[in-house]
N, C-alpha and C positions, 0 to 999 in steps of 0.2 A: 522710768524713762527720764532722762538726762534732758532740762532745757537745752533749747537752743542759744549758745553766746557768740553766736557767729559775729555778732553785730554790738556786743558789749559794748559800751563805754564806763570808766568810770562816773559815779555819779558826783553832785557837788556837794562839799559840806556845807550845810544846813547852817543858814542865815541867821541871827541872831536875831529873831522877830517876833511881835506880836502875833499871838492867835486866839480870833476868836472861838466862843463856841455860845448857846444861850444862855444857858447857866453860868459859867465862867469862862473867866478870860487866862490867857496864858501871857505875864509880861517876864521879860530878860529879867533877870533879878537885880535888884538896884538896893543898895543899901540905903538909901536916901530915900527910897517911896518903901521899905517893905520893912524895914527892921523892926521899927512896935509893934506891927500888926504879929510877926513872926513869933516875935518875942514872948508876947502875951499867948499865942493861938498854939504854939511848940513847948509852952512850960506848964500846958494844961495839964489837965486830969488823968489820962490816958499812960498808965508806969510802964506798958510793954511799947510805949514809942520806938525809943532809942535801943530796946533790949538786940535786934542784931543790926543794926545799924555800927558802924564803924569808929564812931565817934559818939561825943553824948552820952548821959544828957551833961547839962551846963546850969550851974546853982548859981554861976555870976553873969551880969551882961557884957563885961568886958571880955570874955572870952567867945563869948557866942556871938558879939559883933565882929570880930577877927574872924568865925570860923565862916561866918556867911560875906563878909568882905571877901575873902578866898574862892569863895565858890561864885559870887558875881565876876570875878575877873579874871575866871576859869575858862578857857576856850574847849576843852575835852577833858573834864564833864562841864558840858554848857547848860545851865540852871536857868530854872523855868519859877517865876512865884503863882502861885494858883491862886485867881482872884476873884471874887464874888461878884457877879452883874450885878446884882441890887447893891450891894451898900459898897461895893470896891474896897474891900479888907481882903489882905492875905492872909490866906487861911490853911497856907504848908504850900508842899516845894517839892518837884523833881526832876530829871536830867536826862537830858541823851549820853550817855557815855558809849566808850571805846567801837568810836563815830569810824568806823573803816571803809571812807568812797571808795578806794580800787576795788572791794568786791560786793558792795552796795549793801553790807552790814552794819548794824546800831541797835544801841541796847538802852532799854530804859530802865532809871533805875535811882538811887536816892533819894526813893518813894519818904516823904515825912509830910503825913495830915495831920491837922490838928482835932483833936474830937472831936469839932463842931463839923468839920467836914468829910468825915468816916459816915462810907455804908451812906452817902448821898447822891442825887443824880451827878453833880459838880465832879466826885470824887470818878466814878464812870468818865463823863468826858472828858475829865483832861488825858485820860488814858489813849480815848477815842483820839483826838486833837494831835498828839502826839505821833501816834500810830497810821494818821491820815496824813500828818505833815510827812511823813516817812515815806512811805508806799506813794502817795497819789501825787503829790509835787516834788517830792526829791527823786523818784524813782527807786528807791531801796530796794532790794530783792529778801533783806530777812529782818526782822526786828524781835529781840532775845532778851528775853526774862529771868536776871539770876537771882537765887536767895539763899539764904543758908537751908539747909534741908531739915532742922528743926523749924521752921519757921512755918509755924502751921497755918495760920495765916495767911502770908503772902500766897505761899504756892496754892490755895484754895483763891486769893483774888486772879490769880496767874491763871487760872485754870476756868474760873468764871468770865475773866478777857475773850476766851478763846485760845489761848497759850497751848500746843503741845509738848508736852513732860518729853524731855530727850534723855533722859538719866542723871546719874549722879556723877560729880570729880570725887573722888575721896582725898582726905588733907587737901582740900585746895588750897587753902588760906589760913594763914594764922591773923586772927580779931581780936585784937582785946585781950589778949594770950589766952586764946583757947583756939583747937585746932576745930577748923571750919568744911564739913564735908557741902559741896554746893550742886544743887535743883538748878538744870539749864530745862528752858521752857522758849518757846519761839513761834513765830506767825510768818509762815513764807507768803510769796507773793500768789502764789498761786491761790494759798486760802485766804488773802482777803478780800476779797470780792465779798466772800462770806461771811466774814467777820465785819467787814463794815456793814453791809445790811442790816446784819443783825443787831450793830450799837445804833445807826440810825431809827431803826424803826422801835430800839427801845429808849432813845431818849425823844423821841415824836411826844408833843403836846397829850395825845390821845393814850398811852399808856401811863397815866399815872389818873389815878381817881381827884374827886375834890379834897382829899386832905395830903395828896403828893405821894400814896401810896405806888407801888410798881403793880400793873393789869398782869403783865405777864413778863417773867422773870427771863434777862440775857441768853442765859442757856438754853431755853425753851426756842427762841426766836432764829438761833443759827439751825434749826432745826436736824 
């Protein structure tokens, strides 16, 4: 059955703001607060970082401050530094892109953590945060998950968000000169009511034991 848009408006694009969350915060990306933290936390240990990422990796800093210069003064994709409430280190970086107010569409996406914050509560809610800025104050009606379709990876964190799998583009993209077939994945508005419960009540004080283990795992909790 077909929402009703009798009463559509377009929505606003999305403020260049601070967002909190407990675990971490979401700042505008700034070269001047975030480039050593980046630098250090993105040239870490982790070799499949950059493997389908677009760009990267970067063996010098003068290239990698250009590239995140760019991406601060980027209005679509508008970049987000992911920052630690305890010690306020950036600890990676991701984006709302191809931000579409007239039909209340956004996509997140230029996912880069640094290993210190993979497979963390933090790494969840900046998702959540993102997701919640979307739907609950911008009014968004879809928010869309793309990846390469070898990226086995992302489409299992895509899928663990709450993401439903909408199929393949074939050749969508050429990367890096190799032809790129791409996994679209999305959260309409209808299922987030569900999806947010579900990251709320697993990032609650009370699901994680005394060593910050997870009680009961994302998936389980959308029931």
């Amino acid at each position: 059955m077909s929402a009703d848009l009798s009463q559509w408006q377009p929505r606003p694009f999305p403020p260049h703001e601070l967002l909190q969350g407990r675990f971490i915060r979401l700042e505008p990306l700034s070269i001047a607060r975030h480039d050593d933290d980046l630098w250090q936390e993105l040239q870490g240990p982790d070799p499949a970082l950059w493997d389908y990422l677009p760009y990267g990796p970067f063996t010098e800093r003068a290239p990698f401050d250009a590239w995140l210069a760019g991406n601060a003064a980027s209005r679509d994709p508008q970049f987000y530094a992911v920052v630690e409430q305890a010690g306020g280190r950036a600890l990676g970086l991701l984006a709302y892109l191809r931000i579409t107010p007239k039909d209340g569409c956004i996509e997140l996406g230029h996912v880069a953590f640094g290993a210190s914050m993979q497979r963390t509560p933090g790494a969840t809610e900046a998702v959540f945060l993102l997701a919640q800025h979307a739907f609950d104050s911008l009014g968004y009606r879809r928010f869309e998950w793309k990846c390469n379709s070898r990226n086995a990876r992302s489409r299992r964190a895509a899928e663990r968000f709450g993401f439903s799998y909408e199929g393949l583009f074939r050749q969508h993209m050429v990367v890096k000169g190799e032809s790129r077939d791409t996994a679209w994945f999305s959260i309409i508005d209808s299922e987030w009511p569900t999806c947010r419960a579900a990251f709320q009540r697993w990032l609650a004080a009370d699901n994680f034991d005394g060593e910050g283990r997870q009680i009961r795992r994302l998936e389980e909790l959308r029931g």
